[in-house]
DRENLOLUM-655510 format. One record per residue (C-alpha): residue in one letter; x, y, z. Coordinates in steps of 0.25 Angstrom, whole numbers, plus 5000, padded with zeros to 4 digits. Each point is the difference from the previous one (the first is absolute). Example, Ala and Ser with C-alpha at 12.3 -4.5 7.8 and 13.67 -1.06 7.14 Angstrom:
REM DRENLOLUM-655510
A504949825031;S500650144998;
//
This chain:
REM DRENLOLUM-655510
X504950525048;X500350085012;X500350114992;X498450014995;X499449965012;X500650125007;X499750104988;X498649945001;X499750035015;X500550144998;X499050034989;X498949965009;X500450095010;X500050134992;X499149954990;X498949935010;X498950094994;X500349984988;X499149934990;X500949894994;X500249935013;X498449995004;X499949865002;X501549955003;X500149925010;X501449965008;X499949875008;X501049915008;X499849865006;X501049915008;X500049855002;X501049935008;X500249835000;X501049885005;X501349984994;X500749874997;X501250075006;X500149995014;X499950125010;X499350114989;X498750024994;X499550034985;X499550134998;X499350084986;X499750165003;X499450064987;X499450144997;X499250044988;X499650104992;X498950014989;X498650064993;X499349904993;X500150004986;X501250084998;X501149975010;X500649895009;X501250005009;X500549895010;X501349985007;X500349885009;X501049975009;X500149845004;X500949915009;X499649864996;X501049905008;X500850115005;X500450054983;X499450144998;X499450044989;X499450124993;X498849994990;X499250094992;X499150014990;X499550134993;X499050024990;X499450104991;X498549994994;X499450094989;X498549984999;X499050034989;X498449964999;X500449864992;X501649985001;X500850005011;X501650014999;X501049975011;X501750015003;X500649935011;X501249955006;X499949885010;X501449965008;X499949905011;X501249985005;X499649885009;X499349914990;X501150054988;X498850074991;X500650114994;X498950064988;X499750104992;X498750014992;X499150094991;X498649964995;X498850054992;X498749935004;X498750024993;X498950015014;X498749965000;X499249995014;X500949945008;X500849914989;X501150054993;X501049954989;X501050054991;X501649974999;X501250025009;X501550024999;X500849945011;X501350015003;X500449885010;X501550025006;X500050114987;X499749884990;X498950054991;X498749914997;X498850054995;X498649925005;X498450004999;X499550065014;X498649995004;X499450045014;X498950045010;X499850105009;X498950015010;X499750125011;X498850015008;X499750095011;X499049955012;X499150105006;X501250104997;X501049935009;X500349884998;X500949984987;X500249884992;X501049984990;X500649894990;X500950014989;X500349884992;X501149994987;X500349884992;X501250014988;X500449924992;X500949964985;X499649894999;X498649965006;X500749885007;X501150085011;X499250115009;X500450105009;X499150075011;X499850105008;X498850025010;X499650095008;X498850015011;X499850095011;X499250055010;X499850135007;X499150085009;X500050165000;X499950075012;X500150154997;X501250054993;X500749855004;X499749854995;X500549905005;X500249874990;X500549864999;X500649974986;X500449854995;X501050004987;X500549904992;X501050004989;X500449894993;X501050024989;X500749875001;X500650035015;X498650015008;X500050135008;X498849985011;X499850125009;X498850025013;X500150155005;X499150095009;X500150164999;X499550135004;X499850104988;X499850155002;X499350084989;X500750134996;
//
């Protein structure tokens, strides 16, 4: 991962007129709490990296009761008019979520349904997903965002993901707060505030 992140970067630098990477954006946010162990304090620092609809990139580095961890998640999208169609890789080191998706969803207004393959700890299982996603901008500065994804086998056993965040642009910057929720049987609950620049 570190390998990409720095192959990234330098593209930027000599390619920051280039048309591909209008409207990247590279964001990093920091979050520090008590510990159960004496004498030290928890931490989370995280930089991302994405353009909407077509890229996403986050690495975290966590110390939760004085254990580090290293999480990422990295996701690729392919849009068209009424189908959207995603790849991604999720590991969480410090909830034990290691998966690996692909889905095809059928999109219409803000709802969206189709099937996904998931790979949980590289066990295969194939499921119905259906979701929401909701943006809307405030007199052109303040943004609001919420995702929502439900699958399922069955129609009895669920596993979630939610998304909802707020941000505010100020020039070439925007500043957000973003809450997530990941429930695929361990439950991975995350708070964050960040500063985004716009390439």
């Amino acid at each position: 991962m570190k390998k990409i992140l720095v192959i990234i970067f330098i593209l930027i630098a000599f390619n920051s007129q280039c048309k591909f990477f209008k409207g990247f954006s590279f964001g990093t946010s920091f979050s520090a709490r008590s510990s159960q162990s004496s004498g030290i304090y928890d931490y989370e620092i995280a930089v991302e990296f994405d353009k909407p609809d077509l890229i996403y990139l986050e690495i975290e580095k966590e110390r939760e009761n004085g254990q580090e961890y290293y999480n990422h998640e990295f996701k690729l999208t392919y849009l068209l008019p009424y189908l959207v169609s995603n790849a991604r890789w999720m590991d969480i080191e410090s909830n034990d979520i290691d998966l690996k998706q692909i889905d095809v969803r059928g999109v219409y207004s803000k709802y969206n349904l189709g099937i996904a393959q998931q790979w949980m700890d590289n066990i295969p299982d194939t499921k119905l997903v259906a979701g929401i996603s909701y943006k809307h901008k405030l007199l052109m500065i303040v943004g609001f965002e919420l995702a929502q994804d439900f699958y399922t086998q069955n129609f009895k056993d669920y596993d979630t993901e939610t998304l909802f965040k707020i941000s505010v642009d100020i020039y070439f910057f925007a500043v957000y707060w973003r809450s997530t929720v990941k429930n695929y049987g361990n439950l991975n609950w995350k708070t964050k505030m960040g500063l985004r620049v716009k390439l």
